[in-house]
Structure formats: structure tokens, C-alpha cells
matplotlib code that plots the C-alpha trace (Angstrom):
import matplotlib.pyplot as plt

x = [0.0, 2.6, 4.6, 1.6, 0.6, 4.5, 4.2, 0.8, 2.2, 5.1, 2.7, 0.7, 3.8, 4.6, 1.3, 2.7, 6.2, 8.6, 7.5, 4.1, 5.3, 6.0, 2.3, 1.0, 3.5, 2.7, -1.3, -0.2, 2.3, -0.1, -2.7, -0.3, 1.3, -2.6, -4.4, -1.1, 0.0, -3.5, -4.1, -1.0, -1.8, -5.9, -6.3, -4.5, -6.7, -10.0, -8.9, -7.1, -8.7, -12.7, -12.2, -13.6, -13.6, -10.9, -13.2, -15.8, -12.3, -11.3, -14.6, -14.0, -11.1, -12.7, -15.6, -13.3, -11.2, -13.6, -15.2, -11.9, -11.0, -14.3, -14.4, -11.5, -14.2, -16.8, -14.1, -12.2, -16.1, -16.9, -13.3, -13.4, -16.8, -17.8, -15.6, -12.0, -8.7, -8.1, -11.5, -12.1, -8.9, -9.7, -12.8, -12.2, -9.2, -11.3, -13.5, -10.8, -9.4, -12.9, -12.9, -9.1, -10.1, -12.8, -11.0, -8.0, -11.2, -12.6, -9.0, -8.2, -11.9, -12.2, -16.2, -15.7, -14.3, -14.9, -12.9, -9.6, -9.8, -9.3, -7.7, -9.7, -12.8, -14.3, -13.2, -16.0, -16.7, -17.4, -21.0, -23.0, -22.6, -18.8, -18.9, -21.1, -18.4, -15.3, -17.5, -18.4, -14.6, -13.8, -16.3, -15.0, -11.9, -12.7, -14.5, -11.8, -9.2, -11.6, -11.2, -7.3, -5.9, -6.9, -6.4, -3.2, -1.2, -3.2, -2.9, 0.7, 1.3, -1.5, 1.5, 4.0, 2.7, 3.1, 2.8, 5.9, 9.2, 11.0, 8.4, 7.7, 10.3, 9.1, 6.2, 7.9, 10.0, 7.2, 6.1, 8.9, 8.8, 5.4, 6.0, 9.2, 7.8, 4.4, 7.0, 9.3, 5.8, 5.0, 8.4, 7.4, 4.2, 5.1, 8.0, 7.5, 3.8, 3.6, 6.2, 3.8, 0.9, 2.1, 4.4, 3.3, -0.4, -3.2, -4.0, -0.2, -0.3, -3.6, -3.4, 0.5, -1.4, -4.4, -2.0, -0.1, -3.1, -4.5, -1.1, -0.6, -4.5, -2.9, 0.1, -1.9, -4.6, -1.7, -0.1, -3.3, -2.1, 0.7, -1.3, -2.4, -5.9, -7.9, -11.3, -13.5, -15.1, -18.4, -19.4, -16.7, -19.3, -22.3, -20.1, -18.7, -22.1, -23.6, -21.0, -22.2, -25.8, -24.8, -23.4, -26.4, -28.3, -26.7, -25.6, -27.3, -25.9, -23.4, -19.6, -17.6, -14.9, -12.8, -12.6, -12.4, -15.6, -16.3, -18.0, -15.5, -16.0, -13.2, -15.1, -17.7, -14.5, -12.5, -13.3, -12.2, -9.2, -6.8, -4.0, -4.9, -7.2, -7.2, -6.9, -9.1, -7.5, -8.9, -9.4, -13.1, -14.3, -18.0, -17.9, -16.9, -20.5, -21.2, -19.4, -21.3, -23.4, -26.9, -29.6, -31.9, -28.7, -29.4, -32.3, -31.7, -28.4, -26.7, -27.1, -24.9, -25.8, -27.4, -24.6, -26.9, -27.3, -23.6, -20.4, -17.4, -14.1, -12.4, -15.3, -15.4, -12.1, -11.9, -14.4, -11.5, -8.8, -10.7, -11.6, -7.6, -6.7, -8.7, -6.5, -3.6, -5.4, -6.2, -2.8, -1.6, -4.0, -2.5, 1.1, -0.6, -2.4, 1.3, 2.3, -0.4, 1.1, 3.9, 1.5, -0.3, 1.7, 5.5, 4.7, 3.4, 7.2, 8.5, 6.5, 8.3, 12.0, 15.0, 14.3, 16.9, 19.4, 20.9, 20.0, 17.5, 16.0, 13.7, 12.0, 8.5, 7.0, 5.0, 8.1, 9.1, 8.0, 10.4, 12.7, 10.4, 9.7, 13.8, 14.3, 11.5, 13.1, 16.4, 15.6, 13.2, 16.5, 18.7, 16.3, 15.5, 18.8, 21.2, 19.1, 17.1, 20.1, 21.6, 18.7, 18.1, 21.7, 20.1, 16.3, 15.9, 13.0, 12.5, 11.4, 14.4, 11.8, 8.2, 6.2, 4.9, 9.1, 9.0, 5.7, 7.6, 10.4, 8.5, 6.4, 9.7, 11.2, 7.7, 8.0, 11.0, 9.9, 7.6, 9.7, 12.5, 9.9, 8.9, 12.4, 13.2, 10.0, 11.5, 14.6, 12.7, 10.6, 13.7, 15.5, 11.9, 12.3, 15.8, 15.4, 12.0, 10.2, 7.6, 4.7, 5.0, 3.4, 4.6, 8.3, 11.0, 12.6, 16.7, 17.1, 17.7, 14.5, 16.6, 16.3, 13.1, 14.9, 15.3, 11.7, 10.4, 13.2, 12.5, 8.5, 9.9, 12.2, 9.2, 6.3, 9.3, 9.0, 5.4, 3.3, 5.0, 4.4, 1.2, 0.7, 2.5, 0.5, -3.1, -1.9, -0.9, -3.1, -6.4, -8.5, -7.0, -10.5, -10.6, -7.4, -8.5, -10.7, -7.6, -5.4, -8.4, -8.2, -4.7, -6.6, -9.1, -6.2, -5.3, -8.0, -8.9, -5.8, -6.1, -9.9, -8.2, -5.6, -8.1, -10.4, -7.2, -6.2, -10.0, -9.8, -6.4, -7.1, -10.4, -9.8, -5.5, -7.1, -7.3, -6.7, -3.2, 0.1, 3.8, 6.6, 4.3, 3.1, -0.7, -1.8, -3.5, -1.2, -2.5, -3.6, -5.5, -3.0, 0.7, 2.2, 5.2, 2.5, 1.7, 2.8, 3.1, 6.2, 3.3, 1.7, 4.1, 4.9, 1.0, 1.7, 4.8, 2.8, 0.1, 2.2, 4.6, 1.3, 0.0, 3.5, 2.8, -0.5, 1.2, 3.6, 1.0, -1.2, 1.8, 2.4, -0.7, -1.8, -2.4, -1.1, -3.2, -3.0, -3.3, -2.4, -0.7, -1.3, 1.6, 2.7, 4.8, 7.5, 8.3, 5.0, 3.5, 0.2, -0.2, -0.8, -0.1, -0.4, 1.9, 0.9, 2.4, 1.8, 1.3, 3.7, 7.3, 5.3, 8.1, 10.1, 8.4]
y = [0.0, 2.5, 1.9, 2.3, 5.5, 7.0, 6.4, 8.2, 10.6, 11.0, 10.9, 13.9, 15.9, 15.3, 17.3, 20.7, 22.8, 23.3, 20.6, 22.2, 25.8, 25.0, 23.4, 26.4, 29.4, 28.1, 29.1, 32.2, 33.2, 32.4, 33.8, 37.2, 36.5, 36.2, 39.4, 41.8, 40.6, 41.6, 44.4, 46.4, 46.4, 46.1, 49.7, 48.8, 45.9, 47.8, 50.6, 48.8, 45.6, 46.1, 49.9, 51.2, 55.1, 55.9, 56.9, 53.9, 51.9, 54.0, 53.2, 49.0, 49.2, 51.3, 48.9, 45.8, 46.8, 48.3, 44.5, 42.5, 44.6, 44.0, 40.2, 39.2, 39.7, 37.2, 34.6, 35.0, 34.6, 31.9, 29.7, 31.0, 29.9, 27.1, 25.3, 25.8, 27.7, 24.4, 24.3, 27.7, 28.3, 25.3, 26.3, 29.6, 28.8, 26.7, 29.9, 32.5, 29.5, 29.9, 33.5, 33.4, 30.7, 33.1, 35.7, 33.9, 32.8, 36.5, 37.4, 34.2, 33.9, 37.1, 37.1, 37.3, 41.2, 43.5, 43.7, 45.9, 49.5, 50.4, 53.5, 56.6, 55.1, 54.8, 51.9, 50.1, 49.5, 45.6, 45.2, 44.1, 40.3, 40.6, 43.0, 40.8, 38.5, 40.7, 41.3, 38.0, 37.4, 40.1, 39.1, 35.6, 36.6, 39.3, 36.0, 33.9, 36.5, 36.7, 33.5, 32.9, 36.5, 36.1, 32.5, 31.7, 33.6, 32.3, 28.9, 29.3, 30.0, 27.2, 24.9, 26.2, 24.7, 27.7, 25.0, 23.9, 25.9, 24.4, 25.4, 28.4, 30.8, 29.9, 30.7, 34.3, 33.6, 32.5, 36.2, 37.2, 34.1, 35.1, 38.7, 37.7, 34.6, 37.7, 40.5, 38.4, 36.7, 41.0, 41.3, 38.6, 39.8, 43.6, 42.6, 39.0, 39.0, 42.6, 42.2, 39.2, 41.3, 44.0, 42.2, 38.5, 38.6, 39.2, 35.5, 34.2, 37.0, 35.6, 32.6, 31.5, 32.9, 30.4, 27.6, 28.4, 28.5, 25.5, 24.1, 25.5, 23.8, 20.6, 21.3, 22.5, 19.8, 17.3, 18.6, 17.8, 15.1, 17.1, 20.4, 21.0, 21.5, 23.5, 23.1, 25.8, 26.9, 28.8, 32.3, 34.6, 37.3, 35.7, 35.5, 39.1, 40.3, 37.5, 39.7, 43.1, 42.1, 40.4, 43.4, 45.5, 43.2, 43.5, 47.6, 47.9, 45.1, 46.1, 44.8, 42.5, 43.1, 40.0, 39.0, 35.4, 34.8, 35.9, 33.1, 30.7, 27.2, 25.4, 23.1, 25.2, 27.1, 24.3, 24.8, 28.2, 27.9, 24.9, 26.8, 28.7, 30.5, 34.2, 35.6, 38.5, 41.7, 45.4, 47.2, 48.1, 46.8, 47.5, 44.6, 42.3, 42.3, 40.1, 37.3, 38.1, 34.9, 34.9, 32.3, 33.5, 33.1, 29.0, 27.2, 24.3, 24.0, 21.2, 23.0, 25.1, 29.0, 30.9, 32.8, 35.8, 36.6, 35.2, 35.2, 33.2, 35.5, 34.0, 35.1, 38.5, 39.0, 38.1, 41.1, 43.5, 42.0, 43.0, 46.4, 47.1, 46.1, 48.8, 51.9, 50.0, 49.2, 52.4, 53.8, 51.8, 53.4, 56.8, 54.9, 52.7, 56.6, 57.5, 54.0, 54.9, 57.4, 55.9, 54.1, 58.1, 61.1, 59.2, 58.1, 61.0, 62.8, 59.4, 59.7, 63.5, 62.5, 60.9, 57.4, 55.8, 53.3, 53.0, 55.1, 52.6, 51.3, 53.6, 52.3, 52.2, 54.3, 51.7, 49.6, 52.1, 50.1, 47.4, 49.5, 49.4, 45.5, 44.8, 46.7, 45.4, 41.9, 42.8, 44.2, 41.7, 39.2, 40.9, 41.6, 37.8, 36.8, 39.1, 41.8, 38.8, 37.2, 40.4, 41.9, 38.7, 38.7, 42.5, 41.5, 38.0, 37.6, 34.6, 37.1, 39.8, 42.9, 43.1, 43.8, 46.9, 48.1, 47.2, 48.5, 51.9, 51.4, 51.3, 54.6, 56.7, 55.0, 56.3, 59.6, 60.4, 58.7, 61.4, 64.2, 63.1, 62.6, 66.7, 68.0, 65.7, 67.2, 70.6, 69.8, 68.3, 71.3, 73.9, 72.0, 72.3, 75.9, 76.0, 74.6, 76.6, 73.3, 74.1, 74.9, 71.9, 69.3, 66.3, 67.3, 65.5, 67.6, 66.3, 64.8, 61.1, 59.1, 58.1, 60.5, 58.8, 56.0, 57.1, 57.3, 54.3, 52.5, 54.2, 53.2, 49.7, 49.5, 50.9, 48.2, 45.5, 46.8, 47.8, 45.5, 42.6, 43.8, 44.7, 41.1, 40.0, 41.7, 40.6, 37.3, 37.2, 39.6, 38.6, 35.7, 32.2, 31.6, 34.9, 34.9, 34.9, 37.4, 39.5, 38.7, 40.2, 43.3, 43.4, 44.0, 46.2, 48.8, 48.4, 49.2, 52.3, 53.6, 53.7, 55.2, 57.9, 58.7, 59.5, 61.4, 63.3, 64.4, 65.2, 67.4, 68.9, 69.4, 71.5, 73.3, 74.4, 75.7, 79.7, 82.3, 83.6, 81.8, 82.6, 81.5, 80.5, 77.8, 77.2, 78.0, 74.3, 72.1, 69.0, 70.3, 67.5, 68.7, 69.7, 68.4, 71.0, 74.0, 72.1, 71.9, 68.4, 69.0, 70.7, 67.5, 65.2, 67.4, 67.6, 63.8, 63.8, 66.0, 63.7, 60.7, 62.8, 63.4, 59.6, 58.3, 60.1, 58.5, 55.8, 55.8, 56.5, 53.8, 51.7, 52.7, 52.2, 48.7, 45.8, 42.5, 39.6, 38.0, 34.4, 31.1, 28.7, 24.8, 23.7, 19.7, 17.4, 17.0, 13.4, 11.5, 13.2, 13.0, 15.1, 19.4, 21.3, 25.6, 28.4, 32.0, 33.8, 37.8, 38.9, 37.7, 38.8, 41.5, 43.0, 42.8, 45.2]
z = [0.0, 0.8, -2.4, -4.2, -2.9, -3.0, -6.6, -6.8, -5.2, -7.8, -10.4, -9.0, -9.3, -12.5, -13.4, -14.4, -14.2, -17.1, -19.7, -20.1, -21.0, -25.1, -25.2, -23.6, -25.5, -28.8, -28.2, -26.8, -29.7, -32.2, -30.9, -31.1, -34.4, -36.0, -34.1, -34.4, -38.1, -39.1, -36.7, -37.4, -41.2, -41.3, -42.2, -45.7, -46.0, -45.5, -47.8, -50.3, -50.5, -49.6, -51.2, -47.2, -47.0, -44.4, -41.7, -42.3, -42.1, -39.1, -37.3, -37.8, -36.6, -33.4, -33.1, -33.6, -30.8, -28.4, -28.4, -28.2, -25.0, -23.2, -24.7, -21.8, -18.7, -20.8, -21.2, -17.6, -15.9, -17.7, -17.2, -13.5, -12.6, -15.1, -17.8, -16.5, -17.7, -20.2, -22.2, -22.1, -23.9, -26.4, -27.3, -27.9, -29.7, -32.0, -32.3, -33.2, -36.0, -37.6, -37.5, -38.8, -41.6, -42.8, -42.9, -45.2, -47.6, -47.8, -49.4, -51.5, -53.0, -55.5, -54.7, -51.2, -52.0, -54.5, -57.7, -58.2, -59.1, -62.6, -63.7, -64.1, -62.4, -59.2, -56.4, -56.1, -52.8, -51.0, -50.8, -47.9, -47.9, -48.2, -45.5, -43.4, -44.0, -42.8, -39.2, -38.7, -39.0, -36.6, -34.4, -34.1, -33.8, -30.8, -29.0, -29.4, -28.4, -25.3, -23.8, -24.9, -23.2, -19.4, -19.3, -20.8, -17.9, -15.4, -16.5, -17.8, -13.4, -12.0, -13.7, -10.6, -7.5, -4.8, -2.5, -3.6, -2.8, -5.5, -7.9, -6.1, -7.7, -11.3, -10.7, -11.1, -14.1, -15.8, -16.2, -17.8, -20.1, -20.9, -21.4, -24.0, -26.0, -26.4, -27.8, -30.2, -31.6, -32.1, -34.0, -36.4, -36.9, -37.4, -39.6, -41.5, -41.5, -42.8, -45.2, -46.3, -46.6, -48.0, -51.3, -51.5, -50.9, -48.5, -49.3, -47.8, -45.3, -43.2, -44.4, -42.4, -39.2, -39.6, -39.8, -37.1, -35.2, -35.9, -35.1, -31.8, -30.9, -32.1, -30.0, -26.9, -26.4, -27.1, -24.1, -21.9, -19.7, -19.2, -17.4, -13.8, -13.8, -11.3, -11.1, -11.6, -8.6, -9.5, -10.5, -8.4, -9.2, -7.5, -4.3, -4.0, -4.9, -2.0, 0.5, -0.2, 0.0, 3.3, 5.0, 3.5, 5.8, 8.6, 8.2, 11.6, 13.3, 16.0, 15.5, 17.6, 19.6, 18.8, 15.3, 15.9, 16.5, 13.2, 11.2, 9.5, 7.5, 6.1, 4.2, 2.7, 1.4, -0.1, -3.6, -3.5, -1.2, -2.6, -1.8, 1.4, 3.9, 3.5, 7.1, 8.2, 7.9, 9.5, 6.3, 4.7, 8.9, 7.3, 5.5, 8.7, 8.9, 6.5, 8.4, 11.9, 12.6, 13.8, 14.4, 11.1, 9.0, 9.2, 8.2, 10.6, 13.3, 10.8, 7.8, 5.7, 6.0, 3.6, 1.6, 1.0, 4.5, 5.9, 4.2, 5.5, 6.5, 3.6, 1.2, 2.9, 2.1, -1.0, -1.6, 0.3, -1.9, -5.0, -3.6, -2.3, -6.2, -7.6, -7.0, -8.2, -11.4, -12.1, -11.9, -15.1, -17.3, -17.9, -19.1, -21.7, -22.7, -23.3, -24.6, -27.4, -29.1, -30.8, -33.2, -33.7, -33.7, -32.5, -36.0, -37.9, -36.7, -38.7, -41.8, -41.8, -40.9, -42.9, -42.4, -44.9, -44.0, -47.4, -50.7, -51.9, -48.6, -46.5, -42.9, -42.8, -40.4, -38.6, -38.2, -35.7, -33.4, -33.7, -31.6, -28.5, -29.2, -29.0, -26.2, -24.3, -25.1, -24.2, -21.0, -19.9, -21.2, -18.7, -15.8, -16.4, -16.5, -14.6, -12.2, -10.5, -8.7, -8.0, -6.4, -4.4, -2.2, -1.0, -0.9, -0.2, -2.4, -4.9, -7.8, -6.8, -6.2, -5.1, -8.2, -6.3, -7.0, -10.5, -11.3, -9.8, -11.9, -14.8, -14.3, -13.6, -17.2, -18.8, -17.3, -18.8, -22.3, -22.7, -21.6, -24.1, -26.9, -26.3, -27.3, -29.8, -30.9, -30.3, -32.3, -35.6, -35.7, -35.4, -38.3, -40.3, -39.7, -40.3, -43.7, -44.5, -44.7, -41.3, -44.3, -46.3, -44.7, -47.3, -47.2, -46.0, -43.4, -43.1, -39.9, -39.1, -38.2, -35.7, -33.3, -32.4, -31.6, -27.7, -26.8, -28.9, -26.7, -23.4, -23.8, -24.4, -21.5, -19.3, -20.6, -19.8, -15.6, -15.7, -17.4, -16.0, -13.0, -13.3, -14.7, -11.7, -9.0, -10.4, -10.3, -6.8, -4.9, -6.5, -4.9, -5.9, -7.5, -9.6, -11.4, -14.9, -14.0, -12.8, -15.7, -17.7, -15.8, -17.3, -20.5, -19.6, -17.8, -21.8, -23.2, -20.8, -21.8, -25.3, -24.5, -22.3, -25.2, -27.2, -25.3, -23.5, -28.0, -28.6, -25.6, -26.4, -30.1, -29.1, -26.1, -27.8, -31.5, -30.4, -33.3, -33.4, -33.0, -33.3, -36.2, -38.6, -36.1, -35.4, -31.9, -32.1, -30.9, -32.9, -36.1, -38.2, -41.5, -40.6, -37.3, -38.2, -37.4, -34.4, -30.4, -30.3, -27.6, -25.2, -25.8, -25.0, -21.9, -20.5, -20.7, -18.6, -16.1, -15.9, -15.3, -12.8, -10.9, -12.0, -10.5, -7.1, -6.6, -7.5, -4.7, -2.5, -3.1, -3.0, 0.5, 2.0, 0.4, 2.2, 1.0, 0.7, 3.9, 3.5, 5.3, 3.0, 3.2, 3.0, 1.6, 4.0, 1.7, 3.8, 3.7, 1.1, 2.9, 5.4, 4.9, 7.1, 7.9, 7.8, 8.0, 5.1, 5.9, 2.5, 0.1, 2.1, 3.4, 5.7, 3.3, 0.5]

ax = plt.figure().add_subplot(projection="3d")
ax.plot(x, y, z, "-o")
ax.set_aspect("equal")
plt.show()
């Protein structure tokens, strides 16, 4: 009997760790390689191939997104609550392959799309059938993108046992493995796949995404036997909200004095607690009450409470840990606002600059951005590789620095990313002048591209600390049994940004276009026409502002915040049998 259950035992731990990442990358890099190959190009398929007026095209593209941002809170509910992190990334990596396959045929078949322009007449433009085609497509894909974003990094860590202290540590690398298998899959796509697009075909350019898709679903479901699974442990929704309605209840009910008699119930908490009891903590007290037992709160003495008028402390403070989150959240949007503009007006200074590297060979403007995907690879590289183990000997920590350090680290970088971008704005304009080019718009003004190269690479070096950590800190601080749910606030903080970009230009271009101006400049500092007429450097600099104001709330809320406190079961590394509890304040709480 005892050998038998020493090698079930081994068994069990052969579920997860290392040999499951290239099962689970390959979904993940395909998933980016599809979405950003066709993304970073889609306006010159909507003009060029369906014949789309600009601002219809502009308006997909604003439609399209909108819905694959909010799609991540559909697909992390329904994985946390109902099918699992495993199905709910197979099914809707099955639905994005339809969308991606459809997609491929609306470019290969010509009566899927209109026909080609002929000189001297008019486009014609894709009628509605094709076009129902093309947002079905997009559709599919935003669904499918839904369910594969919040629960490949969450599933990606489930495969690190925190339980585990040799497993422990990777759970932190695996971040930073994410983060850099996510950006080089970006390089191809902005490079190789446009490249594709652009002089082979639309045909070859969707249609090497699809296969790789369908490829990595192959790959990942092969890998199944391979993957820890954790079980789904209902709607995490329909218990926060069961909390809040609780403590309505009992608003009137008078507090205790000890918190230990606060109701508690190990069992009904199982399913959401594999990995620990969270520990009551003094913060957001009102909600305590939730947890206060009565008589009324039972149908019978032997029964199990109703969860609408008592809440466990475990359930209670998985409501505070969500609530302490929020402020921390919030602060990332304004640096994905000033991450935004180096695919608008970073690259409208581009499209005016020198951007050859030999006589014959120009760089695109878009590819711009390959400068912030390298250096966002080469500093996760090092940090991964070189900063960890020296940080550790001073900090003691398994990851080298909280996330709550490199989130900082990150926001300082962006700061001065912005401020740089302002006078190299300054210095592109005064050559413009210089060389009595500031009126004409579609000159080349003689000064390297180059010059750009700083602030594309700063931005880079910033997303490298920040969004890492950001990924990092949903991960740990939200409830073990919403943590698809957090990684799709990752995504949302995304999408707000990009929302607050453009409402933050709208606002700028209105309330800066006053009659008069000085040097033949425009007193609007983001004229729709001629960026050299413009202010963009005030713009850049109102950005810096912002974030030098966004990084002190920032610190603050960094300084105040309570760690999750939970008690960690522990295994018995000796019998492999019995668990056993340590109080873990936080994660290395006294030592952040």
C-alpha cells in the first residue's frame, strides 16, 4: 500500500512545471502573431482591398477593438466559474481559427471582395454580404481572443505549484517568459507577416497565421495530460455580490470586539481555497459584517448558511482584496495613454523625418515600433537573467523585487519617455524651420528618423517593468478563485488607456485651437493637416505631467496597500500525505 501511494504521489507531481510551457507558449504566440500581423496592417486591408472610405475603415477598426477589449471579462467569468482555464482556452481557440479561416477565404476567394480599381474610375466599394463576412470574422476573432488573453497567464502559473518551494520561484519567471515569447511573436508579426501582406499577398499574409493557429490547438490539447488542472469553482461574481448584500443586511448590526468569532467554515471554502485560507484583515471593517453569525442566518443547526445573508471570513475578504486592487489598477492606465502614441503622432514625426538606411531602402513608419519591441526583449532578457540574482543577495526575495518596486520602476522610465519625446519634438521642428520646410506638410525635413529611436526604446524598457508587474500583481493579490478574472483586468487597464488617449487628443485638439500663433506655427497644438505648425512638444509634456502626478499617486497607493494575507497549506514533503499551515503575511510583506 505504501509503495503504491508513494508512486501516486510522484505521479501527481509530474502534473505541471517546465515541460508544459512550449504546449502552452505556442497558443499564446499564435494567438499574437494572428491578431497583431493583421491588426498592425488592417487599415491597408480595409482601404485597399474592400475599397472602405478611411473613416468607415477607421470606425472598424474602433468597433473591432472596443469589443476585443471587453471580450476578456466574458471569457475569464466563464473559465473561472464554469468550464476551467483548459477548455475555455480550447474552445475559444477553435472559435478564433474559424474567425481566422474566414478571414483567409474573404481574401483568396475574389467574390468574397470587390474587384480591383481600374484607372480613371471609381473603387467600387465591398458590398454588404462581403462585408457581413469581414464582421463576422472580426467578431469571431474578438471572441476567441476573449477567452485565450486572461487564461493563458493564469494557467501558464497554475502549472507552478506555490505549494511547492521548488516550484515556487518559477512561478515568477514565468512572467517574464510570458512577457518575451508575447513580444518576439509581435516582431514577427510587425516585420514577417507585414512584409507578407504588403508584397506577396493578402491571401499568404492571413493565411501563415491560420496555420499556425491551428497548429498551436494541435500542440496545446496534445499537451493535456501534461497540465495541472484546477477546477472551476463557480461564479466569483455571485459571491462578492452575495457579500455586499450580506453586509447590507446586517448595516445595523453592532460589530464585535474579537474578530475570531467571526463566522469561518473550512469546508464550505474548499473549492475556493486549494491553496490557502485568506486571514481577516482590519481594512473596509463595514464589510466584517457580512461574516457576523446569527440564528436566522441558518435554516436548521446542521445546515450550511445561507450565503446571502452570511459570508465566510475567507469570502469576505476576497471582496476586500478586489476592492484594495482597484486603485492600483487604475494607476496603469495613464502609461498605456502615453504608450499609445507611438503608433499616432510618434509616427506621424517618422513619416516626416529621414528614415533611410541605405540610398534605396527607407524604414517604414510603422516599423518604428520594432525599436520598442527589442528593447522590451532585451531588458526583460537581462532583468530575467542578470538583475534577478543580483537583487536577491540585498532583498531576499524569490522574484528579486516586489512587483509593487518594478511596477515603480516602470512609471519613472515612462516619465521620462515622454519628456525626451517633447524635445526631440523641439529639435525636428527647429531644423523644419531651419530649412523653410515648417509649411510643407509632405516634405521631407533632413534629420535622421533616428532621433526617435530614444523614446520608442525608453516606452519599451518601461512596458518590460510595468506590465510585467502589473501582470505579476493581479496574479498574486487577486482571490485564488478569480485569477483569470484579474489577468483580464490586465486587459481592460489596456483598453482604458487607449480610451483615455483619445479622449485626452480630442480634448487637447479643441480646447489648444485659439486664433493667433507665433513663427508660422498654429496655436492648435494637434492640427489635423501639418504636425510641423503644431505643439506636439506641449503635448508630449502635459503627458509627462500627468504621469509625474499619476506616478505620485502611485507611490502612495503603493504605501498604503495591504497584501493579501493568507495562510498557506503547505505539503509534507516526507510523507507526502499530510498538509499542514503556515501564515504567510502577504507575500514577504516585511520585506516590500
Amino acid at each position: 500500500m505504501e509503495k503504491k501511494h508513494e508512486h501516486a504521489v510522484r505521479c501527481h507531481r509530474k502534473k505541471g512545471g517546465l515541460r508544459t510551457m512550449p504546449f502552452i507558449f505556442a497558443n499564446e504566440i499564435c494567438e499574437k502573431l494572428a491578431v497583431v500581423g493583421f491588426g498592425a496592417n488592417m487599415i491597408s486591408y480595409l482601404t485597399r482591398e474592400l475599397h472602405m472610405p478611411l473613416t468607415k475603415a477607421a470606425n472598424t477598426l474602433t468597433n473591432f477593438g472596443g469589443t476585443a477589449s471587453l471580450t476578456p471579462l466574458l471569457g475569464a467569468f466563464i473559465s473561472d466559474a464554469y468550464a476551467g482555464r483548459f477548455w475555455t482556452i480550447t474552445a475559444a481557440s477553435i472559435i478564433y481559427q474559424i474567425g481566422m479561416i474566414s478571414l483567409t477565404l474573404s481574401a483568396v476567394l475574389p467574390q468574397l471582395r470587390p474587384p480591383p480599381c481600374k484607372e480613371n474610375q471609381v473603387c467600387q466599394e465591398a458590398n454588404s454580404g462581403q462585408l457581413a463576412i469581414l464582421y463576422i470574422s472580426l467578431l469571431l476573432t474578438a471572441v476567441g481572443s476573449g477567452g485565450i488573453r486572461p487564461c493563458v497567464v493564469a494557467f501558464g502559473a497554475d502549472q507552478f505549484d506555490e505549494r511547492d518551494p521548488e516550484q515556487k520561484t518559477k512561478t515568477w519567471n514565468f512572467f517574464n517568459w510570458y512577457y518575451f515569447s508575447m513580444g518576439v511573436s509581435i516582431l514577427a508579426a510587425v516585420t514577417v507577416i507585414v512584409y507578407i501582406q504588403d508584397n506577396i499577398g493578402w491571401g499568404w499574409g492571413l493565411g501563415i497565421p491560420a496555420v499556425a493557429m491551428l497548429l498551436s490547438i494541435i500542440v496545446f490539447i496534445f499537451g493535456y495530460p501534461l497540465y495541472r488542472n484546477l477546477n472551476p469553482s463557480g461564479s466569483p461574481f455571485t459571491r462578492l455580490l452575495q457579500v455586499i448584500v450580506a453586509a447590507f443586511r446586517k448595516r445595523n448590526s453592532k460589530m464585535v470586539s474579537n474578530d475570531t468569532v467571526l463566522y469561518e467554515n473550512e469546508e464550505l471554502d474548499a473549492a475556493i481555497s486549494s491553496t490557502g485560507i485568506l486571514i481577516h484583515t482590519k481594512q473596509l471593517s463595514f464589510l466584517d459584517r457580512a461574516a457576523i453569525a446569527s440564528e436566522e442566518d441558518f435554516e436548521t443547526k446542521t445546515s450550511s448558511p445561507n450565503l446571502w445573508r452570511l459570508s465566510t471570513v475567507h469570502r469576505v475578504e476576497e471582496l476586500k482584496s478586489v476592492i484594495r486592487m482597484g486603485p492600483i489598477w487604475a494607476s496603469g492606465i495613464l502609461l498605456i495613454t502615453a504608450y499609445a502614441q507611438q503608433n499616432t503622432f510618434s509616427l506621424q514625426q517618422a513619416r516626416t523625418m529621414d528614415r533611410h538606411l541605405t540610398k534605396s531602402f527607407q524604414i517604414p513608419p510603422g516599423s518604428m515600433s520594432v525599436f520598442t519591441i527589442v528593447t522590451m526583449l532585451v531588458t526583460i532578457s537581462v532583468y530575467d537573467r542578470i538583475l534577478i540574482k543580483i537583487a536577491r543577495k540585498y532583498t531576499g526575495l524569490d522574484r528579486g523585487i516586489s512587483f509593487l518596486h518594478r511596477m515603480g520602476i516602470g512609471f519613472v522610465i515612462s516619465v521620462l519617455a515622454t519628456f525626451v519625446a517633447g524635445f526631440v519634438e523641439v529639435k525636428r521642428k527647429s531644423v523644419a524651420r531651419a530649412y523653410g520646410l515648417t509649411d510643407n506638410k509632405d516634405t521631407f525635413i533632413p534629420i535622421s528618423v533616428f532621433w526617435l529611436v530614444p523614446q520608442y526604446a525608453l516606452h519599451g524598457m518601461a512596458e518590460a517593468f510595468m506590465s510585467i508587474g502589473h501582470l505579476e500583481f493581479f496574479y498574486d493579490q487577486a482571490p485564488e478563485s478569480m485569477r483569470s478574472t484579474a489577468a483580464a483586468l490586465f486587459w481592460t487597464a489596456i483598453s482604458a488607456g487607449n480610451y483615455c488617449s483619445s479622449l485626452l487628443v480630442s480634448l487637447v485638439h479643441k480646447y489648444s485651437a485659439k486664433v493667433g500663433g507665433t513663427d508660422g506655427e498654429s496655436s492648435n497644438w494637434l492640427p489635423d493637416d501639418n504636425i510641423n505648425k503644431g505643439k506636439l512638444e506641449y503635448f508630449y509634456w502635459l503627458i509627462t505631467l500627468l504621469q509625474v502626478i499619476n506616478l505620485a499617486y502611485y507611490v502612495i497607493c503603493a504605501k498604503f496597500y495591504t497584501f493579501k494575507p493568507i495562510q498557506v497549506r503547505l505539503k509534507d514533503q516526507e510523507k507526502g500525505e499530510a498538509l499542514q499551515d503556515q501564515t504567510k503575511q502577504g507575500i514577504e510583506l516585511g520585506r516590500i
